[in-house]
C-alpha positions as CSV (number, residue, x, y, z in Angstrom):
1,X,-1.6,16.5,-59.2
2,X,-0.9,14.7,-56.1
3,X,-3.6,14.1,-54.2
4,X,-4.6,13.9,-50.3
5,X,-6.5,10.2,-49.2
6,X,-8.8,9.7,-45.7
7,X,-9.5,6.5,-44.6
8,X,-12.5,5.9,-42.8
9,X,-13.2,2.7,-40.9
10,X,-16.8,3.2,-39.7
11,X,-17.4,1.0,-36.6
12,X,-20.2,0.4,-34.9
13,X,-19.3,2.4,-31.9
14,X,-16.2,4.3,-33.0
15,X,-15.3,6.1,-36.5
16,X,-12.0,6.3,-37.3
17,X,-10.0,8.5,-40.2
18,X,-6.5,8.8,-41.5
19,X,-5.2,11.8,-43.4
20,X,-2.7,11.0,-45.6
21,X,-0.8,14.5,-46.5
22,X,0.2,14.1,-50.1
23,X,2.7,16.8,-49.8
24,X,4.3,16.0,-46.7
25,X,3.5,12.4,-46.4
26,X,2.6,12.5,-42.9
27,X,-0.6,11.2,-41.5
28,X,-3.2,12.3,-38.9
29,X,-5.6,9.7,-37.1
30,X,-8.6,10.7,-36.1
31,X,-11.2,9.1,-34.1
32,X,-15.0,10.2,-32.6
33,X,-17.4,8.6,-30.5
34,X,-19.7,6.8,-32.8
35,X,-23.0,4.9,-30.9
36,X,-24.2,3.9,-34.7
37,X,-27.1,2.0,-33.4
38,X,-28.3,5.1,-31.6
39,X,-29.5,6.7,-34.8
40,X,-27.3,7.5,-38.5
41,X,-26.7,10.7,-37.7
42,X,-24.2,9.6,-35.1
43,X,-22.1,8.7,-38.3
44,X,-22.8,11.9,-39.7
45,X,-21.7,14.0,-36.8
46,X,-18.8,12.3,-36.5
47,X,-18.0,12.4,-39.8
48,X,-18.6,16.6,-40.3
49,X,-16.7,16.4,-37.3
50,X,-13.6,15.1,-38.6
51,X,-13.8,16.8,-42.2
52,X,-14.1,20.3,-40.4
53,X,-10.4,19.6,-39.5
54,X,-9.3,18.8,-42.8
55,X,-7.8,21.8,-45.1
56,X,-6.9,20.2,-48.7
57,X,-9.7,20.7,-51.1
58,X,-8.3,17.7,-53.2
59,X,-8.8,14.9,-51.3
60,X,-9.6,10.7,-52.4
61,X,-11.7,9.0,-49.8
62,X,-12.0,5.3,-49.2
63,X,-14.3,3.9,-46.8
64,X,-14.1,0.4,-44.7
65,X,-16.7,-0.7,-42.5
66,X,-17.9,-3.1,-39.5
67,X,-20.9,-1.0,-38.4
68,X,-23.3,-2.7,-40.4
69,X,-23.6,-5.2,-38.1
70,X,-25.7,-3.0,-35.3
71,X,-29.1,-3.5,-34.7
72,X,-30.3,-0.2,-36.5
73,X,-30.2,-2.2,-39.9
74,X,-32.1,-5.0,-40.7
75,X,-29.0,-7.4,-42.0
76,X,-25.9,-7.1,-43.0
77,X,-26.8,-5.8,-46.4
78,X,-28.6,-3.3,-45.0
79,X,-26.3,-2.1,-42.9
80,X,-23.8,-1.5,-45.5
81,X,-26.2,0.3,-48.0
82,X,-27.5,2.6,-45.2
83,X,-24.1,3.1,-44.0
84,X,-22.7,3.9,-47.7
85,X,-25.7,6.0,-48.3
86,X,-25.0,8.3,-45.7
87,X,-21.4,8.6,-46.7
88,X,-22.0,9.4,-50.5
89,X,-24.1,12.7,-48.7
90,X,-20.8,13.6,-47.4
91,X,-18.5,12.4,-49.5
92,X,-17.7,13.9,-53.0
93,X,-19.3,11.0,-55.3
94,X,-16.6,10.9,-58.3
95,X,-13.8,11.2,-55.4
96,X,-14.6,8.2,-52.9
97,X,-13.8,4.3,-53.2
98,X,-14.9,1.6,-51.2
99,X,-12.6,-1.5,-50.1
100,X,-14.5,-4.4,-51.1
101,X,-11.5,-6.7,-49.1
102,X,-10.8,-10.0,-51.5
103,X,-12.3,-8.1,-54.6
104,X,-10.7,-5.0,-54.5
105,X,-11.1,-1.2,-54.5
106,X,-14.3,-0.2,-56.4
107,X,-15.8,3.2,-57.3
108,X,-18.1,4.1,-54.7
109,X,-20.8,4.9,-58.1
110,X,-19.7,1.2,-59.0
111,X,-21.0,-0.5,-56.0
112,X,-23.9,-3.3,-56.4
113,X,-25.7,-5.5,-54.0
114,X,-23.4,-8.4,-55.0
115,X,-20.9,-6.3,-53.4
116,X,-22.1,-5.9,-50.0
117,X,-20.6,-9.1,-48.5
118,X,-17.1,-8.5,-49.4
119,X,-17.5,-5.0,-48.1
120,X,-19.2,-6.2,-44.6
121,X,-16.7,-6.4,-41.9
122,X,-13.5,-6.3,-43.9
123,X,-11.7,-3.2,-42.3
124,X,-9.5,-6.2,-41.1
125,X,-7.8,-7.3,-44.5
126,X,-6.9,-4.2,-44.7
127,X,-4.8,-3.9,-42.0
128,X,-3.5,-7.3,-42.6
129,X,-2.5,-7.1,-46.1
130,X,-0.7,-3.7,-45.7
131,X,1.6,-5.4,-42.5
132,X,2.1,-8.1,-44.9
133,X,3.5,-6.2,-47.9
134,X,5.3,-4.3,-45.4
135,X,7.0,-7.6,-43.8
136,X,6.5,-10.6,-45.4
137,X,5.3,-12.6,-42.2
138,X,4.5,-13.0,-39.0
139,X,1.3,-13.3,-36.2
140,X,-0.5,-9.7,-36.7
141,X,-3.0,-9.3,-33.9
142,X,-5.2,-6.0,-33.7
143,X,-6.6,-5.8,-30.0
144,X,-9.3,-2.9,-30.2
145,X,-12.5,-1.5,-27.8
146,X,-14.9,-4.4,-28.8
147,X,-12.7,-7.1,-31.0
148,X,-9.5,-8.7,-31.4
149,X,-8.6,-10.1,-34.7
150,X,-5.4,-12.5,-35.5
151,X,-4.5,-13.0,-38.7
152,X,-1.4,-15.4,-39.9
153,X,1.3,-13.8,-42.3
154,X,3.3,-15.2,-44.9
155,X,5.1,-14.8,-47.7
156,X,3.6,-11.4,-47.9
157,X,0.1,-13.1,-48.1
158,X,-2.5,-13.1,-45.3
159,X,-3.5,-16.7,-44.6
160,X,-7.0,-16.3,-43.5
161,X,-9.2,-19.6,-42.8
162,X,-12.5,-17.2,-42.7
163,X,-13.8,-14.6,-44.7
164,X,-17.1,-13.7,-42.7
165,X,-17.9,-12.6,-39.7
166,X,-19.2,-16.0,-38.8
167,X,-16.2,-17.7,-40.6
168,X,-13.8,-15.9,-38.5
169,X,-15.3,-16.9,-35.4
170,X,-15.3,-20.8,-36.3
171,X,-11.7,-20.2,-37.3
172,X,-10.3,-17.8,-34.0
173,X,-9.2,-15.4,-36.6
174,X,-11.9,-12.8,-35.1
175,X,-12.5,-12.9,-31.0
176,X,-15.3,-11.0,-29.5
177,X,-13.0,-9.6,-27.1
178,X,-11.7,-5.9,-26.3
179,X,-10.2,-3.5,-23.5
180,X,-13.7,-1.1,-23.7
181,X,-17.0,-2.4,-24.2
182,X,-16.6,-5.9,-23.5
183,X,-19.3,-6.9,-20.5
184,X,-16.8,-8.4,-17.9
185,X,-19.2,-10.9,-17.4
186,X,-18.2,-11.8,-21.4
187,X,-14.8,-12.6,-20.3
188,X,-14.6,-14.3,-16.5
189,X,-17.0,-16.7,-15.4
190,X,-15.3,-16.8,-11.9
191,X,-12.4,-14.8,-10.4
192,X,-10.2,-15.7,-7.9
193,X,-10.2,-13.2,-4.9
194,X,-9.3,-13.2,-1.1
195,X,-7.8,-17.1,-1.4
196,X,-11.3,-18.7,-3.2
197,X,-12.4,-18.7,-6.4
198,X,-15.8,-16.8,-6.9
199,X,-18.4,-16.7,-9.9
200,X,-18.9,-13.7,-11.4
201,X,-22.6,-12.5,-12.1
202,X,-23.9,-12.5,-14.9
203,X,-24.9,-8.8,-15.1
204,X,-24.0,-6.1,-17.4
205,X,-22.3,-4.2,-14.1
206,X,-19.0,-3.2,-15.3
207,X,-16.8,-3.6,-18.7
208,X,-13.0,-4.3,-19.2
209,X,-13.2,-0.4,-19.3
210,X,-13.2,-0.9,-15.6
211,X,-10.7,-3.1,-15.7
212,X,-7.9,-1.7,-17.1
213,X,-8.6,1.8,-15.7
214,X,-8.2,-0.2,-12.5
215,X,-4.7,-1.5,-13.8
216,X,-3.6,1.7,-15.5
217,X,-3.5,0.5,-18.6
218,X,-6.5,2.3,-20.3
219,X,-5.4,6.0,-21.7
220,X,-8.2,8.4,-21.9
221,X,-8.1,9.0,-25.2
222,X,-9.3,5.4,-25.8
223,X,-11.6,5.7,-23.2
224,X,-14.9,6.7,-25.1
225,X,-17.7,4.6,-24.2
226,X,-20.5,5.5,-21.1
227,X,-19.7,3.1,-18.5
228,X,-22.2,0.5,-17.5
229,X,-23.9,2.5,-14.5
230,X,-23.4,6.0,-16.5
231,X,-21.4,7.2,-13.9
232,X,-17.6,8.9,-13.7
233,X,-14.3,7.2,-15.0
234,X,-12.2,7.1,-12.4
235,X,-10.6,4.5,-10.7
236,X,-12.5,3.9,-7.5
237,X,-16.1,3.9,-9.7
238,X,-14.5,1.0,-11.6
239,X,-13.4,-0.6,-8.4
240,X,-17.3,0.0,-7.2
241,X,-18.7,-1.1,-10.5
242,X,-16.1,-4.6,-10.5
243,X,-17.4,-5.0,-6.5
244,X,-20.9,-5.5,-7.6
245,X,-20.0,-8.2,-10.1
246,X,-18.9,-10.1,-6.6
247,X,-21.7,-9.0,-5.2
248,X,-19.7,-6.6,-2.7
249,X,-19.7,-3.0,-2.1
250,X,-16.9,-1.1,-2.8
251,X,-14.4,0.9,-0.1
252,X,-11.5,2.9,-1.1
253,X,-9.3,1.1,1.5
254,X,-9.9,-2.0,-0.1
255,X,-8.2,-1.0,-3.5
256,X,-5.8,-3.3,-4.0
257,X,-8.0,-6.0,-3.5
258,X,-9.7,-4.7,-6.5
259,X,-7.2,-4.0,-8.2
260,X,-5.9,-7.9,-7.5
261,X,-9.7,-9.2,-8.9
262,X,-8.8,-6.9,-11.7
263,X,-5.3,-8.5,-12.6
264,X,-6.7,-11.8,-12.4
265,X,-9.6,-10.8,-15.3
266,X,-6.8,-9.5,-17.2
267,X,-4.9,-12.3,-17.3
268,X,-7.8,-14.5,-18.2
269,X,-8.7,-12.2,-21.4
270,X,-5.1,-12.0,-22.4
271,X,-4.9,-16.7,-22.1
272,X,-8.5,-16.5,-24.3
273,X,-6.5,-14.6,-26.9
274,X,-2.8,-16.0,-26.3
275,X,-4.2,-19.4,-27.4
276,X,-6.2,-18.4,-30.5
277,X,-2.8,-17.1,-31.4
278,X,-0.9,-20.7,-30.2
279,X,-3.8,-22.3,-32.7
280,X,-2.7,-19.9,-35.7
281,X,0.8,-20.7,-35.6
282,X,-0.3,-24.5,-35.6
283,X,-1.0,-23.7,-39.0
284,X,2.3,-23.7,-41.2
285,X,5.7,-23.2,-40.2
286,X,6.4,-19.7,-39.1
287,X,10.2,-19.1,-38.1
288,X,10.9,-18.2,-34.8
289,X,12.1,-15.1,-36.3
290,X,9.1,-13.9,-37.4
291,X,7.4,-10.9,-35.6
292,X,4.0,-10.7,-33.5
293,X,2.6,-7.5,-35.1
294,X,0.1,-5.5,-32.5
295,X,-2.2,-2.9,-33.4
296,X,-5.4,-1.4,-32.1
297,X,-5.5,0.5,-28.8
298,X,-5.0,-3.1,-27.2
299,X,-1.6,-3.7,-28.4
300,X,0.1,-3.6,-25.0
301,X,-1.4,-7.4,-24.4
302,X,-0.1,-8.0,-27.9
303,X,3.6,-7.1,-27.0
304,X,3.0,-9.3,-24.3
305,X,1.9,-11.9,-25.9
306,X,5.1,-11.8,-28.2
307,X,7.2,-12.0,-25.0
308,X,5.1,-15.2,-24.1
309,X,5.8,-16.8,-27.2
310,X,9.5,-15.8,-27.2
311,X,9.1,-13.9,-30.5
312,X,10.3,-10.2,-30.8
313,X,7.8,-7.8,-31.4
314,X,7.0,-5.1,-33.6
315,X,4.4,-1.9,-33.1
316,X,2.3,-1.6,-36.2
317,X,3.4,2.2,-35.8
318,X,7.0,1.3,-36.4
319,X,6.0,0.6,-40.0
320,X,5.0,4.3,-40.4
321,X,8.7,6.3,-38.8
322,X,7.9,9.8,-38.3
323,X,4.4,10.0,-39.3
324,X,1.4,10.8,-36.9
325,X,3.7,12.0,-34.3
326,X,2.1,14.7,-33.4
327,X,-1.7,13.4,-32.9
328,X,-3.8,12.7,-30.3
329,X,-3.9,9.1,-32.0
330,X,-1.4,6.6,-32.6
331,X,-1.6,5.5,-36.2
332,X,-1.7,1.6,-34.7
333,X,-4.8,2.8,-32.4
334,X,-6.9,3.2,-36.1
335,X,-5.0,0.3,-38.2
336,X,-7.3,-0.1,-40.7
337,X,-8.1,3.1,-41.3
338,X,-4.4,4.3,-42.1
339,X,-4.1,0.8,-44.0
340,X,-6.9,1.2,-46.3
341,X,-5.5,4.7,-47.1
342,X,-2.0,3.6,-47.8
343,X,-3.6,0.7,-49.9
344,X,-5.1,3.7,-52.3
345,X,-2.1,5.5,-52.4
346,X,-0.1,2.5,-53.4
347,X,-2.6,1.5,-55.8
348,X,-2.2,5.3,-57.5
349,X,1.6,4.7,-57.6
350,X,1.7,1.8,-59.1
């Protein structure tokens, strides 16, 4: 019997699910507010949340991870026993795998301490090895909330210097940089505004939330996280809230100044992460031909990226036609969580 797969990637402050329909072969993407280091039962509301939408009584899970990292857990290992803990309440024991990256799928029963590293922080292999498979090559950059990871492709093999967080982040394969809960202060050190060239305070005041509501480029879906101050999403706020990091107060005639400052932070996120890219294709000999691949709920600075380093680019949606039309998510907004799944279901077919 055919059977139904969900992917979970649990994040530290988001969790994400794909439903792969084994009848229909279409997917839905789910994804809930997830403050992890608020308390575990964060994960498990979020989690009942999402299985109260699902129908199919047969259904394989397989769970990916990066929330271990939050400071509820005392390491890393911790973090992923606690985290797997809470999931094997949910989750149907003999029914639910765990991607263990480099070594594999394993029986969530099967899992040992030895196991823990490979399963820290890999939701990102996933996504990686399933774009490779699908294309043989290219620059595949996943721009989420919190992270951007950029992974080199080739010969239908990921390339990755790192394996570890810490690895990653020697090697520019992993940047702490996102669109949502990165402090602004994280990303601009000065700003230039009304013909000078400011510092930026070092206060946790606003987050590139602000800035790309500012710009229009943040949908509201994606928009999940309390802003800085606890007050509303709207534009002007995040004008306010990007005025204090000049030390200025905020008036709504003033707007397109703000919306200038905010530009100019944009554009100094998207060089940070334009030349970790430039520094991956230093690697090997990638043809010109050869896509940038974007995914996460980013991916608009990935496209133009791709049109920076004159190579075309492809949507990691594209690579799933006609499926996951009709959410609220884009299957590319939760890569790793569709990826994982499809890695299952290939694995089952084989």
């Amino acid at each position: 019997m055919q059977t139904d797969i969900i992917g979970w990637d649990i994040g530290g402050a988001h969790l994400k699910a794909a439903h792969i329909q084994a009848k229909t072969g279409a997917i839905n993407v789910y994804q809930k507010p997830c403050p992890l280091w608020k308390g575990k039962d964060k994960l498990r509301d979020a989690a009942k949340d999402i299985l109260s939408q699902t129908t199919s009584a047969n259904i394989l899970h397989v769970i990916t991870m990066t929330g271990e990292l939050v400071d509820l857990f005392a390491g890393r290992d911790d973090g992923v026993k606690q985290i797997l803990a809470v999931m094997d309440e949910l989750l149907p024991d003999k029914n639910t795998m765990v991607y263990t990256g480099k070594d594999g799928l394993l029986k969530l029963a099967d899992v040992k301490l030895k196991h823990y590293a490979s399963i820290a922080s890999a939701n990102w292999l996933a996504s990686a090895t399933w774009t490779a498979q699908q294309l043989g090559g290219g620059l595949f950059v996943d721009i989420g909330s919190t992270t951007t990871d950029i992974l080199l492709l080739n010969d239908g093999k990921v390339l990755a210097e790192g394996y570890s967080d810490y690895e990653r982040l020697i090697s520019q394969e992993l940047i702490y940089t996102g669109i949502v809960r990165t402090p602004v202060m994280a990303v601009a050190q000065s700003v230039y505004d009304q013909g000078k060239h400011i510092g930026v305070m070092a206060e946790y005041f606003a987050t590139m939330a602000d800035v790309y509501r500012i710009t229009g480029a943040l949908q509201e879906q994606h928009d999940q996280t309390d802003t800085a101050d606890g007050a509303e999403k709207t534009a002007s706020a995040s004008g306010r809230r990007l005025a204090r990091m000049l030390g200025c107060d905020y008036a709504d005639d003033e707007f397109d100044r703000w919306q200038r400052v905010a530009e100019n932070i944009r554009d100094q996120q998207l060089q940070r992460i334009k030349n970790a890219c430039d520094q991956q294709l230093r690697r090997t000999e990638l043809g010109k031909d050869r896509p940038v691949i974007g995914a996460g709920i980013g991916r608009f600075l990935v496209k133009q990226i791709a049109l920076d380093l004159s190579r075309p680019y492809v949507d990691f949606a594209e690579l799933f036609s006609g499926m996951g039309e009709q959410c609220n998510y884009d299957v590319a907004d939760c890569a790793p969580a569709v990826a994982v799944a499809c890695l299952v279901a290939h694995s089952i077919n084989e």
